[in-house]
C-alpha positions in Angstrom: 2.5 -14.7 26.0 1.8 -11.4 24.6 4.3 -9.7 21.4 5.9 -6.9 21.3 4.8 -5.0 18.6 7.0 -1.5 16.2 4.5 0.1 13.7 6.8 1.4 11.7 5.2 4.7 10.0 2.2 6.3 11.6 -0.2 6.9 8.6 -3.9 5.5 8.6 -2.4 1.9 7.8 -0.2 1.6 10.7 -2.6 3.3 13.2 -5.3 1.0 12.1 -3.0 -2.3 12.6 -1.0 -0.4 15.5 -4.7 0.4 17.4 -6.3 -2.8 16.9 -3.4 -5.0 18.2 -3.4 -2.2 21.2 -6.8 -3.3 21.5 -6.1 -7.0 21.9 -3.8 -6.9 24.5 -0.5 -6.6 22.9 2.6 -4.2 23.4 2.4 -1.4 20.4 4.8 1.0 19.5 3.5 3.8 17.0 6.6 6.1 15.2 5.2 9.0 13.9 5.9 12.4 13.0 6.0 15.1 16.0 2.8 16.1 16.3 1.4 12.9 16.3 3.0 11.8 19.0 2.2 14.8 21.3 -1.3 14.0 20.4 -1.5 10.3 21.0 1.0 10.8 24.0 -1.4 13.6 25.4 -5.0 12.3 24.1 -4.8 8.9 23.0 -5.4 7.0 19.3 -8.5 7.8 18.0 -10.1 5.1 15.8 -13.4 5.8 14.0 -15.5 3.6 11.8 -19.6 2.5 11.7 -19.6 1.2 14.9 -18.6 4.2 16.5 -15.5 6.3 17.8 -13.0 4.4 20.3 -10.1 6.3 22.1 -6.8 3.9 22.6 -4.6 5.2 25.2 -2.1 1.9 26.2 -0.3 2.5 22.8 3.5 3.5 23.2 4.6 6.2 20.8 8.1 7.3 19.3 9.5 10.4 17.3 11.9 8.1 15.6 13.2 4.2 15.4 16.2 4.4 18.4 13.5 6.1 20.3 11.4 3.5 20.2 14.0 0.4 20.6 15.0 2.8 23.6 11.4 2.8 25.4 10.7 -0.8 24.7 10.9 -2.7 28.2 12.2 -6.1 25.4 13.1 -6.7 22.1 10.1 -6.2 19.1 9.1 -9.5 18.5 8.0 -7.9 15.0 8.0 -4.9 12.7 5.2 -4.3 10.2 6.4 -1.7 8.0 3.2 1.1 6.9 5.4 3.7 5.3 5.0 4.7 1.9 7.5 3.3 0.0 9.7 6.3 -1.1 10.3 6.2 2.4 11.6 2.5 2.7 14.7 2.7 2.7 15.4 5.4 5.2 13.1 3.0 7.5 15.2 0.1 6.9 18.5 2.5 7.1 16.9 3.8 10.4 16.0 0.4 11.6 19.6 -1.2 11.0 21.0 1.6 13.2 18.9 1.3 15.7 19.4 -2.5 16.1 23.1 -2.1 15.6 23.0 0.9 18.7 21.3 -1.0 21.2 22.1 -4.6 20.5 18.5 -5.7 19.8 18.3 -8.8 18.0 16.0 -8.4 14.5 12.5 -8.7 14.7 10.5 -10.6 12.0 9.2 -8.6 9.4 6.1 -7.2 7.9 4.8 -5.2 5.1 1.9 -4.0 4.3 2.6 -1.4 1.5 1.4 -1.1 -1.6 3.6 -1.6 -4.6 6.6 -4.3 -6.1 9.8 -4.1 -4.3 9.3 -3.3 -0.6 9.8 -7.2 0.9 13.2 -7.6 -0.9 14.1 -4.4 0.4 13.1 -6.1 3.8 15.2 -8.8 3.4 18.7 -7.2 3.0 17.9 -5.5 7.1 19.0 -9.2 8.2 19.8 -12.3 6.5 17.9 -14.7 8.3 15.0 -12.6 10.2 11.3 -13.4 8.7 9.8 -11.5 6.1 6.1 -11.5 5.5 4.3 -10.1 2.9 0.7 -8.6 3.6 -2.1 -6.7 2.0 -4.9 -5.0 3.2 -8.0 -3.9 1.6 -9.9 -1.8 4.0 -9.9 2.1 3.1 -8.9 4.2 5.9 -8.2 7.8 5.9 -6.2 10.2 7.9 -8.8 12.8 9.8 -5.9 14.1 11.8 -2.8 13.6 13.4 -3.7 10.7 16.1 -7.1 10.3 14.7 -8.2 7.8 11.7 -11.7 6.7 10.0 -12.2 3.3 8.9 -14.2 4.2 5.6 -15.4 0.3 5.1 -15.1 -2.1 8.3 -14.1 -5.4 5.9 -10.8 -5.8 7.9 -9.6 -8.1 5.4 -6.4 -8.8 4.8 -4.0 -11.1 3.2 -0.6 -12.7 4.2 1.9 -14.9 2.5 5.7 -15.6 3.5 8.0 -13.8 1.7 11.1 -15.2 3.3 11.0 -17.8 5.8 8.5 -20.9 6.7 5.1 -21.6 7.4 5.1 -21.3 10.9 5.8 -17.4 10.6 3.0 -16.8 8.4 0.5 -18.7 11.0 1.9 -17.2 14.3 1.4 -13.4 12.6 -1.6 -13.9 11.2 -3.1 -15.7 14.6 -1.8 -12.7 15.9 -3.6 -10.5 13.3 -6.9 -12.7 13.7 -6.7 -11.9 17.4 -7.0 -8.2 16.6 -10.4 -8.3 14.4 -8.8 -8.8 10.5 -9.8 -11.1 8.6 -7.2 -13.0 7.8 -6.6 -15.0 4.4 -3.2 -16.8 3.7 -1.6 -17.1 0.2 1.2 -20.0 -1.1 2.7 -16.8 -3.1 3.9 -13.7 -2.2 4.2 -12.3 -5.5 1.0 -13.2 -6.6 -0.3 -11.7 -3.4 1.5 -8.3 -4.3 0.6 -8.3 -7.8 -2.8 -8.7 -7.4 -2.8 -5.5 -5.2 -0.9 -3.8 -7.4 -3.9 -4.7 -9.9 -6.0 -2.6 -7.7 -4.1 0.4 -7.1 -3.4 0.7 -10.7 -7.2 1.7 -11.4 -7.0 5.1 -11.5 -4.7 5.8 -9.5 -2.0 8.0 -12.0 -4.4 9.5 -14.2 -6.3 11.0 -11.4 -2.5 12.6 -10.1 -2.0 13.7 -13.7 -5.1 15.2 -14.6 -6.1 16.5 -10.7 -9.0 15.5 -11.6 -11.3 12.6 -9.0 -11.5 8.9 -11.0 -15.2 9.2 -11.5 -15.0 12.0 -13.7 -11.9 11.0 -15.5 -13.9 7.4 -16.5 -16.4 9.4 -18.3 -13.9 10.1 -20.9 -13.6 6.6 -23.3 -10.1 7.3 -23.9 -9.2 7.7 -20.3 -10.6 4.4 -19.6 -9.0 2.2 -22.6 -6.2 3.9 -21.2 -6.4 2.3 -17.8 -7.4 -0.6 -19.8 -4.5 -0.7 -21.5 -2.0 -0.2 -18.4 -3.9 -3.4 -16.8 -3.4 -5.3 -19.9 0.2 -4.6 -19.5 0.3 -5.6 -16.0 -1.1 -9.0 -17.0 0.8 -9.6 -19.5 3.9 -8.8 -17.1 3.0 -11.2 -14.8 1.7 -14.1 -17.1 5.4 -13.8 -18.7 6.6 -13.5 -15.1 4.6 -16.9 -14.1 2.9 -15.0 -11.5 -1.0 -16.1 -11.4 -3.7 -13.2 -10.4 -5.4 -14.3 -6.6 -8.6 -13.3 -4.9 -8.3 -10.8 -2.7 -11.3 -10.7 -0.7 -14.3 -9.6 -2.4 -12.4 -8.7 -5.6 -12.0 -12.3 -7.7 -8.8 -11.3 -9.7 -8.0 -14.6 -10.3 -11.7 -15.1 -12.5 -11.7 -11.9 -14.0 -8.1 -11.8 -15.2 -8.8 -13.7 -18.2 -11.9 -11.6 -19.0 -9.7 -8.5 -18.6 -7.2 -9.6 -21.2 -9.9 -10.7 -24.1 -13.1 -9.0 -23.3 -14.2 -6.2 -25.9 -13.6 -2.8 -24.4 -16.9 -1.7 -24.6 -18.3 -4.4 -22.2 -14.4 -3.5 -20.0 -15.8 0.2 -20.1 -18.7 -0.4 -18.6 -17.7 -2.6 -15.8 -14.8 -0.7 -14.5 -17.0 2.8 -14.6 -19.0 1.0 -12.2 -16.6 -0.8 -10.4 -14.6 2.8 -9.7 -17.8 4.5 -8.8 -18.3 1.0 -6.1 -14.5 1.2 -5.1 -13.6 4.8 -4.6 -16.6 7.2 -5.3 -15.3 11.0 -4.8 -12.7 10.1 -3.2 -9.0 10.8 -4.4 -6.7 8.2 -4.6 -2.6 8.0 -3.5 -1.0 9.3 -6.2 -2.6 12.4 -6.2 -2.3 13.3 -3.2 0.9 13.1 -2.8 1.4 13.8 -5.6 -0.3 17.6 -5.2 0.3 18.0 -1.6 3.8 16.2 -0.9 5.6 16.3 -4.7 6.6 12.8 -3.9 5.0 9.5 -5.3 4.8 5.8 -4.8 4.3 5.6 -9.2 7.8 3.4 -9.3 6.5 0.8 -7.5 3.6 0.7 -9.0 3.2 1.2 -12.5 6.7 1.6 -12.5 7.3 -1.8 -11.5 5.4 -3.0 -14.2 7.6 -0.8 -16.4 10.9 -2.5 -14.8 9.1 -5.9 -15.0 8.2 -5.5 -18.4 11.6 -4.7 -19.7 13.2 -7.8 -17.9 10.9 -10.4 -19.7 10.6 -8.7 -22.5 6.8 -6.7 -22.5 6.1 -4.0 -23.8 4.6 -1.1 -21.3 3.6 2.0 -23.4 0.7 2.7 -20.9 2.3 2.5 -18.0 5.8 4.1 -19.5 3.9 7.3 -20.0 2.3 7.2 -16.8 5.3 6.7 -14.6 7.6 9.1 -16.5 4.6 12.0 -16.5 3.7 11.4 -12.8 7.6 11.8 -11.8 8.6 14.4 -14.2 5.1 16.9 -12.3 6.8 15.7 -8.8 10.0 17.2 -9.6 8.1 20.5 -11.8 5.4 21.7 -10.4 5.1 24.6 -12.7 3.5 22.1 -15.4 1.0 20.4 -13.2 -1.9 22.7 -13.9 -1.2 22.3 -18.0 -1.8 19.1 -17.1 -5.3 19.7 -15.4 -8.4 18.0 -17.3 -6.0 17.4 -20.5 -7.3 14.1 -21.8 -6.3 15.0 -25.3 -2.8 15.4 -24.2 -2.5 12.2 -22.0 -4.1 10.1 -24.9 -1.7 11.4 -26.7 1.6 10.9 -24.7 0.7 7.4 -24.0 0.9 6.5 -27.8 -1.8 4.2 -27.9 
């Protein structure tokens, strides 16, 4: 029997997920902005990656959550949730209205954000629906509304139960499987999380502070201990935290943690200057642009989550203080972004290190 799937927040994530499962047979419901639903309503979900371009048309679109739960011939069997996570808790607002309106029992529960804080947030929607939490690592951009580019096929993508048992982990990531990822399950969801947030730490905030791309801001040493330094933090966090770095994929967190904590920076310099060149070449990351095209930003539950971590068990975050408090303060001035441009001096400074 087939499911009956809400995408909840029609970005290159949930288009990706929403398109593939499309593509497997299963009952997909996209909500998106306006004009992307016109375009996939009139044209079709356009998927793109090194295999070729494939138009989806048997996806089901809505402008908002009642919409959708209003369309659906049944109840969602499950919701993965792809919005970014300063808009979480509208979704979840949204999505309790819409179940209370129309009588729908809760679906189980997916996300696949980035950042700490999104599955608990989850969890208050309903007290005993599932809650899963996932991770994927394939880059994916945005070409235009209803059309996507896989930038790296990998597909792979990790899954461990938040709230719930085993069996809900293994029926949503057979499902998953079905559609083409490559499915990896974890015993911890924290460590799961944490280890992604390791990832989108990597210049991630200095590139939104300094508008500059991450290749070019790891030329500068400083700007590199600097990221050093906010990884260190996050380590330290979640040793204190009892939370234990995992693989993810091809990226073996769990071997290089150690070597991240006590290698000499000049050997760390070196290997992340390759391993941003390897991981994001030209291309800018999150923060900055939303940073510099929506003046919103995900920073809180990223290296702000550190931040929050930190001061609940007692570790100190300098790094990552600076970096939260600089990225928030240009979202709500953007008068003082462009002092900001290219000032490694300044950020070196602010960070105290």
């Amino acid at each position: 029997m087939g499911w009956n799937i809400l995408i909840v927040g029609a970005g290159a994530i949930g288009c990706l997920v929403g398109g593939k499962l499309a593509q497997a047979g299963q009952q997909v419901t996209l909500v998106g902005r306006a004009a992307f639903v016109e375009q996939v309503r009139g044209q079709g979900l356009q998927l793109a990656d090194a295999q070729g371009s494939q138009r989806i048309r048997s996806l089901r679109v809505a402008a908002d959550l009642l919409e959708a739960y209003e369309r659906s011939p049944s109840a969602f069997d499950l919701a993965i949730f792809t919005v970014k996570c300063y808009d979480s808790a509208g979704a979840v607002d949204e999505l309790r209205q819409a179940l209370a309106a129309t009588g729908a029992p809760p679906p189980a529960l997916l996300s696949l954000q980035n950042g700490i804080g999104n599955e608990a947030l989850l969890g208050q929607l309903a007290p005993t629906a599932p809650v899963l939490a996932g991770s994927l690592t394939t880059p994916v951009s945005v070409v235009a509304p209803g059309s996507i580019r896989v930038d790296k096929p990998s597909y792979g993508l990790g899954l461990a139960v938040w709230r719930g048992n085993q069996a809900d982990a293994q029926a949503v990531g057979s499902l998953l499987a079905q559609a083409g990822f490559v499915v990896t399950s974890y015993a911890d969801a924290a460590a799961l999380k944490w280890t992604k947030l390791l990832m989108n730490l990597l210049g991630n905030a200095t590139s939104a502070i300094l508008d500059e791309p991450p290749q070019q801001i790891f030329a500068d040493r400083r700007m590199v201990d600097l990221e050093i330094a906010a990884w260190r933090e996050a380590l330290a966090v979640m040793r204190a935290s009892h939370i234990a770095p995992v693989n993810l994929e091809r990226y073996p967190f769990a071997r290089l943690a150690p070597l991240i904590r006590w290698t000499p920076k000049g050997l760390l310099r070196l290997f992340l200057r390759r391993q941003i060149g390897a991981a994001r070449g030209g291309k800018l990351p999150s923060l900055h642009l939303d940073l510099h095209h929506k003046s919103k930003s995900e920073v809180t539950w990223l290296n702000g989550a550190v931040v929050a971590a930190g001061q609940q068990m007692g570790v100190s975050t300098p790094a990552n203080a600076a970096l939260t408090s600089i990225v928030l303060r240009l979202c709500q001035h953007p008068e003082e972004r462009s002092s900001w441009r290219g000032a490694y001096a300044r950020l070196w400074e602010a960070a105290g290190l």
